[in-house]
N, C-alpha and C positions, 0 to 999 in steps of 0.2 A: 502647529496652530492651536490646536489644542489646548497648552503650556500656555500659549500666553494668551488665550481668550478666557481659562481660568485665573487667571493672576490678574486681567484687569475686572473680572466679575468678584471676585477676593477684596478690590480693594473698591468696590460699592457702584462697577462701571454696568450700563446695563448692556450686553453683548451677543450680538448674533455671528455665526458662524456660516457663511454661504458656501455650499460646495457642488459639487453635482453628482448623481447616483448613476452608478453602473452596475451593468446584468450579475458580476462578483463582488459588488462594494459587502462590506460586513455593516448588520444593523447598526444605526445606532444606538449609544450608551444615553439613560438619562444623565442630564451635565447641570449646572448650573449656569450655564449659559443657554441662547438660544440655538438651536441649527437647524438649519435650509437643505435643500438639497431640491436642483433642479434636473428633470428626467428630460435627455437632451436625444432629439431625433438622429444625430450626426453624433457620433464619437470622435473623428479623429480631423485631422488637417484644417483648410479652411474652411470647411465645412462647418467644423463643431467650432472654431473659434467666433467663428462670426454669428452663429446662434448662438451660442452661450455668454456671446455679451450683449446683445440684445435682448435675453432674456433675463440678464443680471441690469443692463439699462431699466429695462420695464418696470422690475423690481424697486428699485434706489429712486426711480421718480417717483414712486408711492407709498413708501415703505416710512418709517417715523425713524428718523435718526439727527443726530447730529456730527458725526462726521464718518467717514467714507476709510478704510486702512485697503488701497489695494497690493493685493499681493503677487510680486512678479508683474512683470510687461503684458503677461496672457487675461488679465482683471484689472488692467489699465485703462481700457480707452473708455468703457464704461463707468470704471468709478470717476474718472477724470470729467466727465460728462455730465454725471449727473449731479455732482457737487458742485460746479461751475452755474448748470441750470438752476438750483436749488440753493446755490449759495451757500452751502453747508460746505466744512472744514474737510481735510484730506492729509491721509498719513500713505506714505509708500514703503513698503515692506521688499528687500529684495532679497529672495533665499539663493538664488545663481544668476551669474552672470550671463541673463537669458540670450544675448544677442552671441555668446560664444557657448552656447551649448554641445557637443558633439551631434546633435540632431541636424543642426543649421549648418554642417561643416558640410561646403562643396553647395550647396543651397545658396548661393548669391543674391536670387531676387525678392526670398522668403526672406533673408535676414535684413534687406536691403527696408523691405516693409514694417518689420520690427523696431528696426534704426530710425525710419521717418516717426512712427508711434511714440518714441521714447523723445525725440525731441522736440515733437509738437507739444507732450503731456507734461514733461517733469518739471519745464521752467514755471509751471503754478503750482507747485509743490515747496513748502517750506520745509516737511519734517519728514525726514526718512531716517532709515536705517537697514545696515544688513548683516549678514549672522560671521565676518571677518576681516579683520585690518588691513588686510591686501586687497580685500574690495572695495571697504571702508572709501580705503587714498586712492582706488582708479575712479569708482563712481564720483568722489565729492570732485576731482577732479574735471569728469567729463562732462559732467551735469552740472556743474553748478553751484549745486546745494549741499550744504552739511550734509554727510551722512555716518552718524551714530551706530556703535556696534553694541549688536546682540545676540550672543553666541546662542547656541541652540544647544543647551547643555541640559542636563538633568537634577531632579531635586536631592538634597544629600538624601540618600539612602541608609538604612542600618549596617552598620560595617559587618561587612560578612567573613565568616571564618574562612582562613584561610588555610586551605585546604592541602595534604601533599600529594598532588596528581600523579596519576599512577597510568600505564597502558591501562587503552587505549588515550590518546593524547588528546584533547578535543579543541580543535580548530573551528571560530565562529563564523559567521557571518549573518550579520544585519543587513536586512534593505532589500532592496528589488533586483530581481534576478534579470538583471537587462544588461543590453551592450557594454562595454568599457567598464565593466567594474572588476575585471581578473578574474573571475570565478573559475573560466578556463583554466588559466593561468593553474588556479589552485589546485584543481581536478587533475591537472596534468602531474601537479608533482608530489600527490600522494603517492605515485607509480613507485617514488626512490624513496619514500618516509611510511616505513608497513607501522611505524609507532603510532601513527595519525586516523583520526577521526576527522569527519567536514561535516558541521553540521551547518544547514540555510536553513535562516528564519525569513520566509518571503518568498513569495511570486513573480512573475514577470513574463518580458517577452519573452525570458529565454528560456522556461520551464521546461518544455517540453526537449528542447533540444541538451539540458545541459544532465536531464534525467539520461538521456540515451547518448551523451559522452560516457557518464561513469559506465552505464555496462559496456559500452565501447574498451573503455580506459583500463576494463579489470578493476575497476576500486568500487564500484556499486554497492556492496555490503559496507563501505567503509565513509560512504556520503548519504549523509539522514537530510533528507529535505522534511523541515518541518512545519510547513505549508504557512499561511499568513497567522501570524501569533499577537495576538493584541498586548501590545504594550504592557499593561499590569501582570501578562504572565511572561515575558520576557526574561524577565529579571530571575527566575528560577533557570532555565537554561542558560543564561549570560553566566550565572555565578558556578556554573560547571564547568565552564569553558580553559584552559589553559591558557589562550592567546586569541585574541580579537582582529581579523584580518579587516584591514581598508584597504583595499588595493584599486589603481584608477589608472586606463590607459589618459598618456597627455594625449588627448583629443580635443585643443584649445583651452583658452584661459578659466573658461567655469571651473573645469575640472581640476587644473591648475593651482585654482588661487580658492579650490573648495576649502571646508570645514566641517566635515559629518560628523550630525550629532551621534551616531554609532562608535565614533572614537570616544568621545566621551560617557559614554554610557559605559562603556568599556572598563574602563576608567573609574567610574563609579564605583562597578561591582567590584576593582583590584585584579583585574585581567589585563597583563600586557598587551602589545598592539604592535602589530606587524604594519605597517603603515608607508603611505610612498614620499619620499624624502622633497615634498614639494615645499613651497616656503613655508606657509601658516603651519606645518608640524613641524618644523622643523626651529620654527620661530617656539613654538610651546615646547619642544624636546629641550632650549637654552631654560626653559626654565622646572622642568622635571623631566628628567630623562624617565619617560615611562614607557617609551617604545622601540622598536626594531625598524629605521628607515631604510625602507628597499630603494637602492639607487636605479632600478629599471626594474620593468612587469615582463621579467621574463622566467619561464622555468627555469632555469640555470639557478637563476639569481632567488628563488625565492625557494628553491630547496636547501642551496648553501645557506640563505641565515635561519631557516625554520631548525637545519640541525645542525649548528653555530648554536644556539639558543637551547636546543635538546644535550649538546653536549658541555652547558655550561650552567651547573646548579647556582655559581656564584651570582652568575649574568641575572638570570631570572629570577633569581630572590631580589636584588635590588630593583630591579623592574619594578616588580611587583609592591616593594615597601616606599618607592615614589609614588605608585599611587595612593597607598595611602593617604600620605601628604596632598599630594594633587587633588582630590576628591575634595578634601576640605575649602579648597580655592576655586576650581572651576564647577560651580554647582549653579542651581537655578536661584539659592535665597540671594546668592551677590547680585547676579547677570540681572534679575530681574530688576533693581534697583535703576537701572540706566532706561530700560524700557518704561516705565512707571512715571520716570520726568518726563520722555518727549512726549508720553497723552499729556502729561498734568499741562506742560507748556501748548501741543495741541488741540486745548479745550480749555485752556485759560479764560473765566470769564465766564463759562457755562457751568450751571446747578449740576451736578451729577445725578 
């Protein structure tokens, strides 16, 4: 969000960022844009959703704007609301396929709630978009409406020297330390690869537990968690990195038919990518092969290609010299180009 409330403040839009503050959020940065941040008595379930859109309602009936971007079905029924009341324009952002989350799986009457939201709200929706082609074609599908892709990629970067990695081996990971993203997985099969390092850039549910796997696991000394890292310093431990893991249990189509921007970060820096063999990489490996597609999340499977990949210098140099190439193509100066029409089209008519 970030990325592209800079790129529409860049290009003369005036932009506020609404989000809500919690007891670990990190301060924020001065930006060029504007941010919000509401302190919400409820954190979690129905509890905080239905406070934190009426208190995003409250806001958007009084607030000076002229149109409304919400983001995901969880900042829907509010923005839907109050630009309906107020007459003001509406862009819908979808970064996952909310109604197939691995959250909502086995949850029937929670999703069943979500599913009634999305198709009371969307058909007054002309301009969306979301961050992949496989979602792209189910949502314009199901809904109705165009939906325009905007990948969540990063801005080119300075080409970084390419390094000859040497033991210890260093294994990344970006993102949040919660369910379904293999981190298990990964922890388990440092056990058969003593060349490897795991370093976590991120927090989550699972901090606490997946700290007291490694000394479980005997690899502790060999997994650096290194706790929430903001962005602009990222890119210094990303460009140390060896190989960049995404790994996703299939827990429904979110996960499925994902696109994390950590794969292309990845990418950015000239770090291969160990990655799960779902369609949209596999769709981008047809056009640079820059990764390693694991056909299942399982240890077995993801120690044979980690040392597949260690025992093959030829493998991993071209790896690595596709991204090169790829970096130049999947970066934020193109992506952003696609974004920049649906406002220009979504505000047709209004003075910037």
């Amino acid at each position: 969000m970030q990325r592209i409330c800079r790129t529409l403040a860049d290009h003369g839009y005036q932009v506020t960022l609404v989000g809500r503050h919690l007891t670990n959020s990190i301060r924020l940065e001065q930006e060029i844009f504007q941010q919000k941040r509401f302190r919400c008595f409820f954190n979690k379930g129905f509890a905080f959703y239905a406070e934190y859109n009426l208190r995003l309602l409250g806001y958007l009936l009084f607030a000076s704007y002229d149109a409304v971007c919400s983001v995901d079905l969880d900042t829907l029924g509010a923005g839907c609301l109050a630009t309906l009341i107020r007459r003001k324009r509406r862009v819908f952002d979808a970064h996952e396929y909310f109604t197939e989350v691995p959250e909502l799986q086995g949850r029937n009457f929670v999703r069943k709630c979500w599913s009634v939201l999305e198709r009371i709200c969307l058909p007054f929706y002309k301009y969306a978009y979301t961050v992949g082609p496989g979602l792209a074609d189910i949502f314009t599908t199901k809904y109705g409406i165009p939906f325009k892709v905007v990948r969540n990629v990063p801005a080119v970067k300075k080409q970084p020297v390419l390094r000859s990695h040497q033991q210890p081996y260093i294994l990344l990971y970006q993102g949040a330390l919660n369910e379904g993203r293999g981190i298990e997985t990964a922890i388990a099969a440092l056990k058969h690869l003593p060349e490897l390092e795991l370093w976590l850039a991120g927090e989550g549910d699972l901090s606490v537990q997946l700290r007291e796997l490694a000394v479980s696991s005997g690899t502790a000394e060999r997994v650096k968690f290194l706790g929430y890292v903001k962005p602009k310093d990222l890119v210094a431990y990303t460009e140390q990195a060896w190989m960049g893991i995404n790994l996703l249990e299939n827990k429904g189509l979110s996960y499925f038919y994902s696109l994390a921007n950590k794969y292309f970060d990845y990418i950015q820096s000239c770090v291969p990518v160990l990655t799960m063999d779902f369609p949209e990489y596999r769709a981008l490996q047809n056009e640079y092969p820059v990764a390693v597609l694991l056909p299942e999340l399982s240890e077995e499977a993801l120690t044979q290609q980690l040392r597949n990949v260690l025992n093959n210098k030829i493998l991993y140099d071209s790896l690595r010299n596709n991204c090169l190439q790829a970096r130049d193509v999947w970066n934020w100066e193109k992506e952003q180009r696609t974004l920049l029409q649906i406002w220009a089209d979504a505000l047709k008519g209004i003075k910037k």
